[in-house]
N, C-alpha and C positions, 0 to 999 in steps of 0.2 A: 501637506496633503497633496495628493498628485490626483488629478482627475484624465480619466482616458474615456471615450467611447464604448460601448458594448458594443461587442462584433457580432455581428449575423451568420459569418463562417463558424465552421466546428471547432476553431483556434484560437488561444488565448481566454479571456474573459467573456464568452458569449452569451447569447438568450437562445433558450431552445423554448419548445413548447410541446402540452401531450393533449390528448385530448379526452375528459374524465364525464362520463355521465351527459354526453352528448357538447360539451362547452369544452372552448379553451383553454390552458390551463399555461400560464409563464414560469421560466425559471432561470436563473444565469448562475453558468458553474463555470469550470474551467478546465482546460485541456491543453498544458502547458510543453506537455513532451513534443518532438524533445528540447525544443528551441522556443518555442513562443509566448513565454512569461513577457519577455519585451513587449508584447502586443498590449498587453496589464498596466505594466507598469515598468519604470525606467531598471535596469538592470544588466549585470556581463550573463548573459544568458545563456550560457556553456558548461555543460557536468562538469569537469573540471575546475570551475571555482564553486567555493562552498558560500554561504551565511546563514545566518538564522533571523526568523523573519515570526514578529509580531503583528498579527492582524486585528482589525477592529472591521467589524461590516455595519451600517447602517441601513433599515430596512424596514418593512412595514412591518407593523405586530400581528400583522395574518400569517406571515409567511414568518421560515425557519430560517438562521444561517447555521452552516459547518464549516467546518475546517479543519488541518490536521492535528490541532490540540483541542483540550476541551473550554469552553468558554469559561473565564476568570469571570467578570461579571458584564452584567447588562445594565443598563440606562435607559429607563423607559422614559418618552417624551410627553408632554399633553399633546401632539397633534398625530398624535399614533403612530409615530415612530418610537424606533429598540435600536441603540445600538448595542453591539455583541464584541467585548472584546474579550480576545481567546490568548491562553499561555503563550510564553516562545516556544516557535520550535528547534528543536536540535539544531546543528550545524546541518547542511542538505543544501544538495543541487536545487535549482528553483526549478527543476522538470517534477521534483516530488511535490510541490506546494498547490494547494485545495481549495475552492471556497466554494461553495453553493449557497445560492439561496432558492428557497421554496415554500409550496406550504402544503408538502406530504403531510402525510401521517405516518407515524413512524413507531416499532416497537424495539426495542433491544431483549435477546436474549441468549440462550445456547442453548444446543441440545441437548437432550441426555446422551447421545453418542459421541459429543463432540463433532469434531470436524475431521475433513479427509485429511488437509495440511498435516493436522497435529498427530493425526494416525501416522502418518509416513513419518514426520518423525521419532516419534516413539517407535515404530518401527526401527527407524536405522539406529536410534541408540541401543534398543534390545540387542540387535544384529552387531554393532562393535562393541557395544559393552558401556554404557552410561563414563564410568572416569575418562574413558580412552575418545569417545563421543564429546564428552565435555570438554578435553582440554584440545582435539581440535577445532571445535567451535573458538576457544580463547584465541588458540593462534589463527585463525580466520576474523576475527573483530578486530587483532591487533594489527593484522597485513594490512587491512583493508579501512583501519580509523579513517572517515574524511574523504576517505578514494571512490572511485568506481570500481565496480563487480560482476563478474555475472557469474549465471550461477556453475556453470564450470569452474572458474575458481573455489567454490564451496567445497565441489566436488575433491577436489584436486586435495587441498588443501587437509578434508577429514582421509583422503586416502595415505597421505605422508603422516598424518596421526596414527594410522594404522600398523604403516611402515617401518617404524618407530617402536611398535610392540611388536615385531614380527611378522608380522600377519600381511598379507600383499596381496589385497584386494582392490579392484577399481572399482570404486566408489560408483563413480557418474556411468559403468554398464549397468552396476545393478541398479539406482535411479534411476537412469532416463528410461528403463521399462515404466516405472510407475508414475512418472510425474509430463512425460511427454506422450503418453500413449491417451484418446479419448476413452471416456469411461474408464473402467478398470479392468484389472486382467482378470483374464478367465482362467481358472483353471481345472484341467479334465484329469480326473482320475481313472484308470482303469483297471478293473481287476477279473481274477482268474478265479471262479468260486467252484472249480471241479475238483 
């Protein structure tokens, strides 16, 4: 067990607070990018190295913990404490790694429209074509097992899947209109009714 301070800066392991119904209201989460898991807890806190990391949070049974897997089981105490421990996660940078605790209220759901994300993509596989879509996704998981990415490589990478079937389109023109632009595009039709 490693015990660290909770920081008052926005880095690391901190306490934030909101204010709900006129009262204050505590919570400690975390904000590890891109370097400051070390502030947490001991670690090579560099994207560059990987691990996978099992967490357990201990906390009051008012309040909620998360994390980026879902909690395996809980242990509740007699003197009102839960502790929460949660799956491993995947091999990962420790700038991806999460905890919150709180005591939101919370709902999970989806919409019946889905999400914009999942539209764009469905979008770009309509537009290359699902197999030819698919198997550059494959060679973009396989470049990139365990490494760093961005999302230009994504780009790059379904445009050489394309390339491959003929077709010689740049990928990340036609994304970065939808995915770097605020809100979404507009688009003006005009027509000649004489």
């Amino acid at each position: 067990i490693y015990n660290a301070l909770i920081e008052n800066e926005l880095l690391g392991f901190f306490r934030s607070s909101y204010v709900l119904h006129g009262e204050r209201r505590f919570l400690g989460v975390t904000q590890f990018s891109p370097t400051h898991a070390r502030k947490a807890f001991p670690c090579f806190d560099e994207p560059i190295y990987k691990a996978t990391f099992k967490i357990s949070i201990k906390h009051q049974a008012t309040y909620l913990s998360l994390s980026n897997m879902p909690v395996e089981t809980s242990v509740f105490e007699e003197d009102g404490w839960v502790t929460d421990h949660f799956s491993q996660t995947p091999l990962m940078s420790t700038y991806y790694l999460a905890w919150a605790i709180c005591n939101f209220t919370y709902r999970e759901t989806t919409t019946k429209s889905g999400v914009v994300g999942a539209a764009l993509i469905r979008m770009l596989a309509n537009f290359m074509g699902h197999s030819v879509f698919q198997r550059g996704l494959q060679d973009y998981l396989t470049i990139h097992k365990y490494g760093n990415a961005a999302r230009n490589d994504l780009w790059n990478t379904l445009s050489e899947a394309l390339k491959r079937n003929g077709k010689y389109v740049n990928i990340q023109e036609v994304m970065d209109q939808w995915t770097l632009q605020m809100g979404y595009p507009v688009i003006t039709i005009l027509g000649n009714t004489t």
